[in-house]
Structures are given as structure tokens and as C-alpha cells.
N, C-alpha and C positions, 0 to 999 in steps of 0.2 A: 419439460424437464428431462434432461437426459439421465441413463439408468446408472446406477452408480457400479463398476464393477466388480467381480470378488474380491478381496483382501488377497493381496500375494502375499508369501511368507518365507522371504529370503535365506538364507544359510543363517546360523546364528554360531557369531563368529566366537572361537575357542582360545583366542589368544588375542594380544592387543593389534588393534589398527593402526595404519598408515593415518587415515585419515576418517573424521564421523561429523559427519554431517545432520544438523536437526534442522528437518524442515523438505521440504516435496513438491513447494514451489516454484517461482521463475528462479529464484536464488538457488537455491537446492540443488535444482538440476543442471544448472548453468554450473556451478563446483564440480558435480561429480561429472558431468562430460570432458570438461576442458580436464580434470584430474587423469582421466583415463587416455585424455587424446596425451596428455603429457607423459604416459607411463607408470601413472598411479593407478593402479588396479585396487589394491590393496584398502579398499575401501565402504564404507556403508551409510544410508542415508535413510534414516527413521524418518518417519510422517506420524504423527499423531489419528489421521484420517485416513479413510478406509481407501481412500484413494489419491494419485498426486494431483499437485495444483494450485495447494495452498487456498489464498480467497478465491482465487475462480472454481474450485471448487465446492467452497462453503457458498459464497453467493450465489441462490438461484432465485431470490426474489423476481418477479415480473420484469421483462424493461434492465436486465441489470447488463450492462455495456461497457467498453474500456472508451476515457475520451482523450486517443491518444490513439492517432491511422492505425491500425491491423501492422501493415510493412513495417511501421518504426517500432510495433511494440512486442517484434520477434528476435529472436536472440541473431545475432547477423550470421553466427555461423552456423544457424539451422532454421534457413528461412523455409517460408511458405507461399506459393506463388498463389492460391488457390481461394484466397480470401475473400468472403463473398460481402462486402461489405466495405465500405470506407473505413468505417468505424467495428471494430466486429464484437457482439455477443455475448455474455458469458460462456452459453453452451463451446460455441466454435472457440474459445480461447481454451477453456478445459477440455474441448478433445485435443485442440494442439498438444498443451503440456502431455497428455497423456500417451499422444503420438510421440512421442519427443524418447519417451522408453524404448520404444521398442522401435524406432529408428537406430539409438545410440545402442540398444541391447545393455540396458541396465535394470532389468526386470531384477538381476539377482545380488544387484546392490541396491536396492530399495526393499527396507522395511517397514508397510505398510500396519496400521493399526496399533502402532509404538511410540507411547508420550513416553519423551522424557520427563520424572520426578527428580532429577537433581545432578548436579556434575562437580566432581571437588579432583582439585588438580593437587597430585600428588611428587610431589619435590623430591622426594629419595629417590624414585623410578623413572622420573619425568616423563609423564602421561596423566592423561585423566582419566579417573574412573568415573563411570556415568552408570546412573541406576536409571533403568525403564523398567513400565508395569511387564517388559517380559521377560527381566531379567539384565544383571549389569552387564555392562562394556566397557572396553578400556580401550584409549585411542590415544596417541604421540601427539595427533592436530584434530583438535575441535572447533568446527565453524559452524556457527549461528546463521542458520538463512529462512530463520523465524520472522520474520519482518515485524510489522508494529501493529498491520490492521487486523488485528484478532480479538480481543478483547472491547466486545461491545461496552459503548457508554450511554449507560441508562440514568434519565437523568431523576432527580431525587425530587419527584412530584408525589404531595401527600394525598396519600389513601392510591398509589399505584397500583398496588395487588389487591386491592379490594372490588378493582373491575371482575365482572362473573364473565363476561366473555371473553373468546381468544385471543390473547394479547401475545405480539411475539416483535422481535427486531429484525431487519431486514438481514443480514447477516444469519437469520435462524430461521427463513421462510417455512409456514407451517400450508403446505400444500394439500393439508387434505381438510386447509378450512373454505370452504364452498363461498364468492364473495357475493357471485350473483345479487340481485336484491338484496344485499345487504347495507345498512349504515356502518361507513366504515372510516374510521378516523385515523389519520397519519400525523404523527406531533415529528418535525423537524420540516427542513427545508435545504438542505444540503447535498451533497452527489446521489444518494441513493434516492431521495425522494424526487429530485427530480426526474428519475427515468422511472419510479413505482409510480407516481398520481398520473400520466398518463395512459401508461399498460393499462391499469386496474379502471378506471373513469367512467370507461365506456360498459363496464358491466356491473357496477354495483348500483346498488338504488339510490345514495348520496353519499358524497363524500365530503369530510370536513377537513380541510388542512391547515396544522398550528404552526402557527408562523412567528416565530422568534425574532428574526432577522432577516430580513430577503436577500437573497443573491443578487451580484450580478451575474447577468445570462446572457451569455452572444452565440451567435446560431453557428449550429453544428455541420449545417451542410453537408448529412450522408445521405449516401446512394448505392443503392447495389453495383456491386462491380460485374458487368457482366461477361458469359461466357467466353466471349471473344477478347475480350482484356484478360482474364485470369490465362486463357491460353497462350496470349501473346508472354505471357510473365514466366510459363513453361517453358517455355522454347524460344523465349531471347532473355537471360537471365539478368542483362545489363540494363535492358528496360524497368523490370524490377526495381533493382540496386540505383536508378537514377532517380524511378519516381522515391523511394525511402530516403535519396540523398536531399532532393530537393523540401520534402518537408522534414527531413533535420535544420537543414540550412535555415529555413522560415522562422523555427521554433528558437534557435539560437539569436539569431538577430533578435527577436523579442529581450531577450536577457541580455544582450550586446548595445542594444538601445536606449535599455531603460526598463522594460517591464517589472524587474525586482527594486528599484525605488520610483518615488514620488516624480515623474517626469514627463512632457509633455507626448510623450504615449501614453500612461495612464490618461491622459483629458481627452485624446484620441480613441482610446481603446472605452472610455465610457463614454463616449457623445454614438458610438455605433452601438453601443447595449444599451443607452436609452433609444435611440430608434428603432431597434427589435422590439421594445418593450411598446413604442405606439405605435408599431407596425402590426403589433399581433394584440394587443389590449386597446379596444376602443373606448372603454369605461373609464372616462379620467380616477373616481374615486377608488376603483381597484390599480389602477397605475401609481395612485399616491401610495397606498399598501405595498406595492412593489418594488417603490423606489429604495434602493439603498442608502443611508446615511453616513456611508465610508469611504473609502477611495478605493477604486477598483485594483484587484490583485492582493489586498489586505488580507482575504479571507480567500478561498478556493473560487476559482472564475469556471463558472459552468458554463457546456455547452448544450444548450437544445433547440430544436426546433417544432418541439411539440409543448414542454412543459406552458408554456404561456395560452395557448389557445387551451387546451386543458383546465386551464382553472376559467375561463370564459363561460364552459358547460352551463346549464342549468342546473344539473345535480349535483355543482361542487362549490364549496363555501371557501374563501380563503377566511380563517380568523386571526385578525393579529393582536392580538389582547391578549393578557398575561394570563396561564391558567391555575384558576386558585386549588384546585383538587380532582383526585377522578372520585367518582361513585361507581355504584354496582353497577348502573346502567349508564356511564357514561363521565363527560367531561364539565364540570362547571368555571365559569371567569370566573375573573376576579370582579365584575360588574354585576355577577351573578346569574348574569343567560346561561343556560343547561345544553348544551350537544348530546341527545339522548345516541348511544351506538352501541351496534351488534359488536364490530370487531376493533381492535385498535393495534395500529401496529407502528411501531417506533423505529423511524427513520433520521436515527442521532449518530452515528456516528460509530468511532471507536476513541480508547482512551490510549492514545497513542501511550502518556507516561506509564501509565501501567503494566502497558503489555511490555514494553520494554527494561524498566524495573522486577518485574516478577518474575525472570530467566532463572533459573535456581542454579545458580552458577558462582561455587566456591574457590576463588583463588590461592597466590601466593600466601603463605602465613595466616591462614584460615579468612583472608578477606572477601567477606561477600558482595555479589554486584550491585543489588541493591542497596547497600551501604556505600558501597565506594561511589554512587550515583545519590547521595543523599543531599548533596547541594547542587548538583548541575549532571543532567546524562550527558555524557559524551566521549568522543573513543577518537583516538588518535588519526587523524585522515578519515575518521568515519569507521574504520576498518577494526584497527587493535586499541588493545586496554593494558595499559600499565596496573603492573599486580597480578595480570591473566596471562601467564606464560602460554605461548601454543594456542591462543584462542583468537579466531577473528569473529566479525559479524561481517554479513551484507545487509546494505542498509539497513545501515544502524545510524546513531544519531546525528541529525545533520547532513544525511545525503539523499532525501526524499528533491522531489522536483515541484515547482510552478508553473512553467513552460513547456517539457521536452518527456522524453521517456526514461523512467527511471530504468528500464532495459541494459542502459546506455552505460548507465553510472555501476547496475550488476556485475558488469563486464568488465568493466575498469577496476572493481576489486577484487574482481576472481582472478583477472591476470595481476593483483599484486599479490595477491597471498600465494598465488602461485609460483610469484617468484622470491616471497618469503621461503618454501619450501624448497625450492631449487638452495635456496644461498645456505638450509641448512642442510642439506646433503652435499651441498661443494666444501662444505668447512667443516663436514661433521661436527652437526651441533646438534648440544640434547636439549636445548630452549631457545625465544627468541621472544623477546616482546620491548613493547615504547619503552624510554626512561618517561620518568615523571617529568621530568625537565620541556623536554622534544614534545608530551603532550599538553602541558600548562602553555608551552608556547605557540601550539596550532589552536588552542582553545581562544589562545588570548586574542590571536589574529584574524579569528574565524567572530569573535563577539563584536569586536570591531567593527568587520563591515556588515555585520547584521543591525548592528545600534542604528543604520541610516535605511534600514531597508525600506520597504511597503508594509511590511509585515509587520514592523515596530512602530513604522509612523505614518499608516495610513489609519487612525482612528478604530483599531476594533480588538478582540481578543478571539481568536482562532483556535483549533485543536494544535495548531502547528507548534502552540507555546505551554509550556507547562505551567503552574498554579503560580511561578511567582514573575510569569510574563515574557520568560526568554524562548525564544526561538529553536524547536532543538528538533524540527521536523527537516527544515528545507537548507538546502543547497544556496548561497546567494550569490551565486555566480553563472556562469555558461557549463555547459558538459565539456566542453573542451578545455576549460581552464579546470578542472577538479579532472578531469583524465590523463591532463599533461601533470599533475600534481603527485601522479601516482603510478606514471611512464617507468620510472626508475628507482626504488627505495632508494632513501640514504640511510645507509647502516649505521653513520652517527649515531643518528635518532632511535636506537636499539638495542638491549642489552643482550647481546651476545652469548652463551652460555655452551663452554665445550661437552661434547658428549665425555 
């Protein structure tokens, strides 16, 4: 685990901002770089956390990895030649970002250890006033680069808190709980868990993993990059920039083929994850437990090359039974067999609706976001919200990925909102946000070709869809078609307001 640094403690600004940024992650810092390379100084970006990062800096669970190349999952115009890893790390992503400061020399526009408690936009002044635990702010443009995976989703299994030992969620690794010899039990089966039950496997005395739903899994195929590649990537940059092109171009053709609906790459792409699966599981009756009963791409398509030999162990149980309760000491079915365990740790996810709803973000004519989100989250191109003058998000609803890096798609909002702000200093404007109209109609066209996707008609229900089953995580299209989408505002689509 790498050490967390001191808290920096930026200027704390006396008059209102150009621009206020919440959030200290990829989105974060990618705003206030390109703000600054633009001639936005005038600028500041809270973190809630003691340090920037965002999730790579809250996840340090065992095993926790990005599955998505190192090269493509850097912001392109501050890459990194030096990545030791196909795949790279929590740790090496979070010193990136943290590199990424004091490359750009924004040490003194980040204010670290600063939750926003609420943001109400004020229409006399046009600007928002934003309260934090250190005091208010007031900024002309507020952008959201809070993203969605923060807010753990724990699921509502009776007598939860009644376990007496350490119980914690991957997102809140409790590092100073000892696993050694321990029984230790992981209830989900999803991104995190599959890079925790191998880390952990080989050192605890048994492990039991609850299995809801099995993935599909197709191999990861990383490998250290060695010295002699990472130097080549120093000192011929184009080398680089070719190997990142080419697994773009890869990841695209998946979503240019077919991979976001039901198509004979789905029957492709799972006839190779069932062969990983009897390539690395010789136990037919644990391969039947493994199979999935959806169409592959419906839910999150993991990559590993260890999770499967992992559960092979001798000291590891897959259970795939419904669990009827925990107790003090542990887990009992619904069959009634008992999993007696030391430690238990919850490898479920996040609530993607929640996080995204719970922004404390009051607009136009006292209208709040989580109301205005009360039937459907969703934001005009992903980006802006009608009713929210001067507000954008990055990734926000509907612009997460299946395929490719969502890096990609950062980028492509930061240069729109960027050129929202250009068009209101060429026109002198004191506001600028969707008509209702411009976003009913990207919603209506956006639900459309979601109605036919993987995601709606491969048989499952995902985090990607909120409680009454719509899609409001992912993107269903290519990175190139949602970048050309957002190449050029059209001011139509915009209510205009002179300074």
C-alpha cells in the first residue's frame, strides 16, 4: 500500500471563480489542466480526500488493477512511457494522477480534504454558491468530475451487522486486518472480486466465495513491460502513440462489430470464455457453477488470468446458493449449511444511481438534481442539464464504456465544456445551458438504441441500469461516434443568456 501524502491546503479564494471543479480524479484533473493550458487560471478543484485520484486512490484492496492497457488509460496529452505492466496497478495509476500535479504545477489549485455539502445557483448574480466543510465558494462554472463509483453498494442481507468480525467493502480496505490463517469470506463476484480472491487465496487459511451470478471471464494476458520497451517508449515517442493507437483501434472495432448488441461476436466472444473456463477449470461440477446464464457483454466482461485457477485451490469454496442470513460467526444458506468466518468482506460493487442522484446540486428556480432526476438520470450529451445553468458533469449519465477507455470519452467532454466557455467569453454571456427541448430529444434518441442493446436484451439486470431497468451507465456506441458528437456544440441546443 502506498503512503498517503499530507493534505495540501490551496489559497482559499476571496472572491468568486472562473471556474470550481469537484472532484481530484481522472476527470478533475483532466478539466483543470486543459483550463489552464486554455488560459484559465482562475480556477480551483476540491477533493473530498486527503489526496488526488479519485477511486484510485480510495481502492487499495489486494489485486485492485485497471482492465483497460496502462497506454490507453492515460490522458493522451500527458502520457506516460514508463508503465511497468500491460495492465497497470492501483498503486502505479495513483501515483500517476498524483504525478500529473506537480507535472502540470497545480499543487495550488487543488484543494485537498474539501467535501462539497451543497451547490445552489444563483440567478440574480449568475454564479453558484457552493458550501464546503471549509467554508463557501462561489464560481461562474461548476463542473462535476465526481464520477459514479463512490458510493458502495451493500447489499440488504439479514442480520448483516450482526457479524462480530471485520467486515468491510472493497472500496474501504481494512489493511490492518491481519488475513493470514484466517476464514475469510467474499460475497459478490464481479470486477473487484475477481482481482481480491486471488491476491488474498494464497494466504488465508480458507476462503469461501458467494456467488450470485458468475461472470463471463476471458483472459487478461498481462505481462511486465520490460526495461528495454519502456525505454524504447522514452526516446521514440511514436512507438508509444502507435502501440496506444493500435489497441484503440481493437477496442473500437469490438463496438463497430457488434459487441454492444446480441451478434455473432457475442457467440464468438463467448465460445473463447467458455474455453478459458475448461482450459483453467478441470472439475466439470465447478465449471457448471461457472457457467453463466446470459449473453455475454450483458453484464461487465472480466478479464483474468488467475481468478479461475484461484478458485481450483484447495482452501477455496465457490458457493452458489442463496444466502439466507449472516450470524455472529459467520454465513448460513438458505439450505441451511453454516460457513463459520473470521473475516467478511463485500466485494458488491457501487450504486452507481445513488452516487449520481445524491450531488447536492440546486438549480434554476430552486430545482434540485435529484428531483429533476426523479424519473430517468440523464444530462444532455452526457455533459449538461437543463435547469443547471453553468453546470457540467464528466461522466455523467450514459457516457461510462464496455469496450474502450473511458479516458477517451473524459477528453471529449473537457474539450466541449471547454468550448462552452470559450463561446461564453466570445459572446459575453452570464449563462449557458440545454433547452428542455435539445435534451428530451438526445434522451429520446439515446433510449432508442439502448432498447436493442446487450445490455437490455442479453438476459440480465446489471449495475449499469437503475431500479426500473433502463440503461444509464454506458455509452452504446463507438468512442469515435460520441466524440464526433461533441467535436462542435450546436448553440441551437442552448439557452443563451447575455451577461
Amino acid at each position: 500500500m502506498t503512503e498517503t501524502p499530507a493534505p495540501q491546503v490551496a489559497p482559499w479564494p476571496d472572491k468568486p471563480l472562473a471556474v470550481l471543479v469537484i472532484g481530484a480524479g481522472f476527470s478533475g484533473l483532466a478539466m483543470a489542466i486543459r483550463c489552464r493550458q486554455s488560459g484559465i487560471d482562475d480556477l480551483l478543484v476540491v477533493e473530498k480526500a486527503g489526496a488526488v485520484g479519485g477511486t484510485w486512490h480510495e481502492n487499495t484492496y489486494p489485486g485492485a488493477a485497471c482492465d483497460i492497457p496502462a497506454h490507453l488509460y492515460a490522458l493522451s496529452f500527458a502520457p506516460k512511457s514508463d508503465w511497468t505492466r500491460t495492465y497497470a496497478g492501483q498503486p502505479e495509476i495513483a501515483a500517476y494522477l498524483r504525478e500529473l500535479v506537480e507535472r502540470f504545477d497545480l499543487t495550488k489549485h487543488v484543494a485537498l480534504s474539501t467535501a462539497v455539502t451543497g451547490a445552489v445557483w444563483d440567478g440574480a448574480r449568475a454564479l453558484w454558491r457552493v458550501e464546503t466543510d471549509r467554508g463557501p465558494l462561489e464560481a461562474r462554472v461548476l463542473v462535476s468530475g465526481m464520477g459514479a463509483l463512490h458510493h458502495p453498494a451493500v447489499p440488504a442481507i439479514p442480520g448483516l451487522h450482526t457479524f462480530l468480525g471485520p467486515l468491510f467493502h472493497t472500496s474501504a480496505w481494512d489493511h490492518g486486518v491481519a488475513l493470514q490463517g484466517k476464514r475469510v469470506g467474499v460475497i459478490g463476484t464481479g470486477a473487484s472480486a475477481i482481482q481480491v480472491v486471488p491476491a488474498i487465496a494464497p494466504e488465508v487459511g480458507r476462503l469461501v466465495l458467494f456467488q450470485r451470478t458468475p461472470p463471463w471471464v476471458v483472459p487478461r494476458n498481462d505481462r511486465p513491460t520490460g526495461p528495454r520497451m519502456r525505454a524504447l517508449f522514452r526516446r521514440l515517442p511514436v512507438a508509444r502513440r502507435a502501440l496506444r493507437g493500435v489497441q484503440f483501434w481493437l477496442r473500437e472495432a469490438q463496438a463497430a462489430l457488434g459487441f454492444t448488441r446480441v451478434s455473432g461476436l457475442t457467440r464468438l466472444a463467448e465460445a473463447a470464455s467458455r474455453r478459458h473456463l475448461r482450459q483453467q477449470v478441470a472439475d466439470p461440477a465447478l465449471r457448471a457453477k461457472l457457467a453463466p446464464p446470459y449473453r455475454l457483454g450483458c453484464k461487465r466482461v472480466l478479464i483474468s488470468d488467475d481468478y479461475y485457477p484461484a478458485l481450483t485451490r484447495p482452501n477455496v469454496t465457490l458457493e452458489a446458493g442463496a444466502i439466507r442470513n449472516l450470524t455472529p460467526d459467520g454465513v448460513t444458506m438458505m439450505d441451511g449449511s453454516h460457513h463459520p468466518l473470521d473475516v467478511l468482506v463485500l466485494a458488491t460493487g457501487f450504486d452507481v444511481t445513488a452516487s449520481l442522484a445524491r450531488v447536492p446540486v440546486v438549480g434554476r428556480d430552486g430545482l434540485i438534481l435529484a428531483r429533476a432526476w426523479g424519473e430517468r438520470v440523464a444530462a444532455h450529451r452526457g455533459v449538461a442539464l437543463a435547469g443547471f445553468p453553468n453546470f457540467f458533469m464528466l461522466l455523467g449519465p450514459n457516457t461510462g464504456l464496455g469496450h474502450n477507455s473511458v479516458v477517451l470519452m473524459i477528453e471529449a467532454q473537457v474539450e466541449y465544456v471547454l468550448a462552452c466557455l470559450a463561446e461564453m467569453r466570445a459572446r459575453k454571456l452570464a449563462a449557458i445551458e440545454p433547452t428542455p427541448e435539445a435534451q428530451a430529444r438526445y434522451l429520446a434518441e439515446l433510449e432508442a438504441r439502448l432498447s436493442g442493446s446487450i445490455w437490455q436484451q442479453g438476459g440480465c439486470a446489471s449495475w449499469y441500469q437503475d431500479a426500473a431497468g433502463r440503461n444509464i451507465a454506458l455509452w452504446p456506441g463507438t468512442v469515435v461516434a460520441y466524440r464526433r458528437s461533441l467535436r462542435e456544440p450546436d448553440w441551437s441546443e442552448f439557452v443563451l443568456t447575455p451577461a
